[in-house]
N, C-alpha and C positions, 0 to 999 in steps of 0.2 A: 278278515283279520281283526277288525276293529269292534264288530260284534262280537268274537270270542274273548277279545280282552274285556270287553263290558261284562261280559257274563263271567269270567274270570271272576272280574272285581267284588261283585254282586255275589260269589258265591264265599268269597273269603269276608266280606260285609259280616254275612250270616252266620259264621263261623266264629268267630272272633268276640258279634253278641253273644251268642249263646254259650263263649267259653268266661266271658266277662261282663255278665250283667253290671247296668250306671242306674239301674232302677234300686232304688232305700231299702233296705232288707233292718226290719224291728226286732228288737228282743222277745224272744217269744213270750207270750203271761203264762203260759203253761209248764215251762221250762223250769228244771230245776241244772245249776252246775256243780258238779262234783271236782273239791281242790283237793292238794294234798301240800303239804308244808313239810321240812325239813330242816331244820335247826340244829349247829352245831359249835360250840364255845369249846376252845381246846384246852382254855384255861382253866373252866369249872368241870371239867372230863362231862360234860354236859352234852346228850345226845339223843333227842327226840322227835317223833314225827306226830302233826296233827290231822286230821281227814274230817273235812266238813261237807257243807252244800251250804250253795244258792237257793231262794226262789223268792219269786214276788209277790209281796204279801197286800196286793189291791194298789190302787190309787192315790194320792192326797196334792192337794191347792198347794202350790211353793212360788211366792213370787207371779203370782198371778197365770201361771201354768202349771199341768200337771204334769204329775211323776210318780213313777214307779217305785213303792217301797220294796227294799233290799232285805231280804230276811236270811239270816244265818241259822243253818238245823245247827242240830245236839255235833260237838264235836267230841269229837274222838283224840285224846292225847295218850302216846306210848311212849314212856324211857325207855332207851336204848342199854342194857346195860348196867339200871339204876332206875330210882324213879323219877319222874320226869323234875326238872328244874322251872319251868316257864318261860324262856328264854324271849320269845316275841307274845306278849300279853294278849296283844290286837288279834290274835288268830286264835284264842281258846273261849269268848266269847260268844254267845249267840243272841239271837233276837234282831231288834230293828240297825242295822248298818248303813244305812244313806239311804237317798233317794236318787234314782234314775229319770232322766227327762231328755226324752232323742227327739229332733231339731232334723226332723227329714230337707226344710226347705234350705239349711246351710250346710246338713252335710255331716254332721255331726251329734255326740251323746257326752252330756254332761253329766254331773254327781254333785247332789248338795251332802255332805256329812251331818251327822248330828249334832244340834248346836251351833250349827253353823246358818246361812242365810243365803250365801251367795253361792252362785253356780258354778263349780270348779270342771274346767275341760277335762273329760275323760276321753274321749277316742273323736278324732280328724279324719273324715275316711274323703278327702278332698287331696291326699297327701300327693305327690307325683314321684317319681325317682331322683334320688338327689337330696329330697326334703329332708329335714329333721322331723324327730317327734317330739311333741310340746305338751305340757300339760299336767296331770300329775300322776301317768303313767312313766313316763321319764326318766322320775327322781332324778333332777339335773343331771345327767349323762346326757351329751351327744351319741345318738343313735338316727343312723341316716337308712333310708328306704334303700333299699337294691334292687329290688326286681317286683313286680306288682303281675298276679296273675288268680287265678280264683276257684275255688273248692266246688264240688259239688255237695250240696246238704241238705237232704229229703231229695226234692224233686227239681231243686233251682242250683244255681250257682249261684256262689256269694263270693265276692271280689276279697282280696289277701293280699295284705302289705309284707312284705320280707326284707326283714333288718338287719344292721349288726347292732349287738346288744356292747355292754362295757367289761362283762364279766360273764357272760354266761352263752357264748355263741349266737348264732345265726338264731332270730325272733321272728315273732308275726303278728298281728292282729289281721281277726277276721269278722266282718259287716256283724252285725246283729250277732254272734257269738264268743267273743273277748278276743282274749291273749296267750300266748302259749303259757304264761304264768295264772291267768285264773279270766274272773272277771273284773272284780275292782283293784286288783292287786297289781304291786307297783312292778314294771319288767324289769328291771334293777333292784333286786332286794337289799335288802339289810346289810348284806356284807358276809352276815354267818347264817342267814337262813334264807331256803328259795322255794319259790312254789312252782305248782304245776298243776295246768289244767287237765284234771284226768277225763272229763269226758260232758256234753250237753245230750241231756236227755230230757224229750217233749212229749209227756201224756204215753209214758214205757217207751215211748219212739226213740231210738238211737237218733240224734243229728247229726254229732259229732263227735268222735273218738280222736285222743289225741294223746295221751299215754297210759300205758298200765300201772297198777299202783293193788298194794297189798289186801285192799278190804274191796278193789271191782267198783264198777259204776254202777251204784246204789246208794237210796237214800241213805244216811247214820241215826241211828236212833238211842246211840248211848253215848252221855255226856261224863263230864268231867264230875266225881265227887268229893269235894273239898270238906277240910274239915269242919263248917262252920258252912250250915245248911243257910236261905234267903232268910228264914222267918226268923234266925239266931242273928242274923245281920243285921243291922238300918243305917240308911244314911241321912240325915236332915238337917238343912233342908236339901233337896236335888232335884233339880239345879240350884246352882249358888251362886252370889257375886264378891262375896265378901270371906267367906269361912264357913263351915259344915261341920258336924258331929259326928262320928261314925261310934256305934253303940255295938260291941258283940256282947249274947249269952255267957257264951263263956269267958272264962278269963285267962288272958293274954299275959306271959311270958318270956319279955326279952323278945317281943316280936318286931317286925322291920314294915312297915309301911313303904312301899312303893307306887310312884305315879309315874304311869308311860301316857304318852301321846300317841297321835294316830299312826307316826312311823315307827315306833316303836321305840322311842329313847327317854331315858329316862330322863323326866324335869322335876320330880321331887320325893325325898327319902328320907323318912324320919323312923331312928334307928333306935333299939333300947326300950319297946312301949311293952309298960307291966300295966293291968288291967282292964277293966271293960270299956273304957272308953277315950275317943281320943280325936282331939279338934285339928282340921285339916285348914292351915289357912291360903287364900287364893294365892298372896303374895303381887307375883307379876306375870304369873301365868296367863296368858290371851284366853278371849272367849273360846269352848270349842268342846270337844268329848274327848275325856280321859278313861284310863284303864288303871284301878286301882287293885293293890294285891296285895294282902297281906302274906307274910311269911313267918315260920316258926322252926327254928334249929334247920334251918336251910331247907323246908318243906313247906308247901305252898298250902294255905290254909281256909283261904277265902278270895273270892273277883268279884267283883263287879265294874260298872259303868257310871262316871259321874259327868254331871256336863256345867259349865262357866259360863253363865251370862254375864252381862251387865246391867 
């Protein structure tokens, strides 16, 4: 009897590892993620969807460790109805978006943003049932773990935290492949716009599917064209600490300068700009990367990226 119960124990041991690997599972370098955004203001009858990608564009020194540069493809924006408004800045963007750096011996994946310095927590996979999630997936909501159990993807299991979210149901994060919201993207959106992880894909390799979405899990290769091409644009100096120039080609009528931050709210708008040129000053805005957008008779005309040192 007592050796049936040893052999018992031993075979649910084995069972239990293999349904719940505690071995570090990394982001893959090969990996591209495919999001999809959804934005909606009831006020501006404003109703758009954006469809980008992930991938890692190599290595760089942060802070005396490395990390993973965060590259954003060609995004795809559709009005619904209308042409699109821009409603969240931060998601029509592409190019360099953070840097990644996973921390196998604590357990954990952090993000430095651009502009920034210091290493802001991105994913806890130390989490236990009960626990809160912390950090700057979060977006200050309380969101507590419920039940922890783990995926199969490619050929391994990867362990999966399952939460309640503050607005948008039952959530998850999973080891080395994100959030049911994206990758760097907050599980708590905006309020009027949400994302969705539609799918990890390594070297054509499915890893992971996790919703459908109108354009499939494939690279984007067609971006946004605004009216006021890079080479018609400049901004100098950028980075800034004090004040910057922005110069367009063309000339500017009654247009609206707008600055969003990284969550997407707006911190500065200057309204009424006739001409080619037009000085942006820091004010009291903190160091860090901004999303600037010009506008024209309520048509988005030009974006870019500026970034605040000191």
């Amino acid at each position: 009897m007592r050796l049936l119960l040893l052999n018992l124990i031993i075979i649910l041991t084995a069972t239990v590892s293999r349904g719940q690997s505690n071995s570090y599972h990394a982001f893959p370098d090969s990996a591209f993620w495919r999001v999809d955004m959804h934005c909606q203001w009831a006020h501006t009858n404003c109703d758009e969807y954006y469809y980008y990608a992930y991938h890692f564009g190599g290595d760089t020194l942060l802070n005396g460790s490395m990390h993973k540069k965060i590259m954003r493809d060609s995004v795809v924006l559709v009005g619904i109805g209308g042409p699109p408004c821009l409603l969240f800045p931060w998601a029509s963007f592409t190019g360099y978006m953070g840097a990644l750096k996973e921390d196998p011996i604590n357990n954990k994946t952090f993000l430095v943003w651009p502009g920034h310095s210091n290493d802001t927590l991105l994913y806890d996979y130390n989490l236990t049932i009960g626990d809160t999630l912390k950090g700057f997936l979060s977006n200050n909501c309380i969101m507590t773990v419920t039940t922890i159990d783990s995926v199969l993807i490619g050929a391994e299991y990867r362990k999966r935290w399952n939460f309640n979210t503050c607005n948008e149901g039952p959530g998850y994060i999973i080891q080395g492949i994100g959030s049911q919201n994206g990758l760097i993207e907050r599980i708590n959106s905006s309020g009027f716009c949400f994302s969705q992880l539609v799918c990890v894909n390594d070297s054509n390799n499915f890893m992971f599917y996790a919703n459908s979405s109108a354009v499939g899990c494939y690279l984007i290769f067609t971006e946004l064209n605004p009216k006021i091409h890079t080479s018609d644009f400049t901004i100098y100096p950028n980075p800034f600490s004090r004040h910057t120039t922005i110069h367009a080609e063309v000339y500017l009528n009654n247009a609206t300068l707008t600055l969003h931050n990284l969550q997407g709210q707006t911190v500065k708008k200057i309204n009424h700009i006739c001409g080619h040129t037009i000085t942006l000053d820091r004010d009291n805005l903190p160091c860090g990367l901004y999303f600037l957008t010009l506008t024209e008779e309520n048509k988005v005309i030009a974006t870019e990226k500026v970034v605040i040192t000191d």
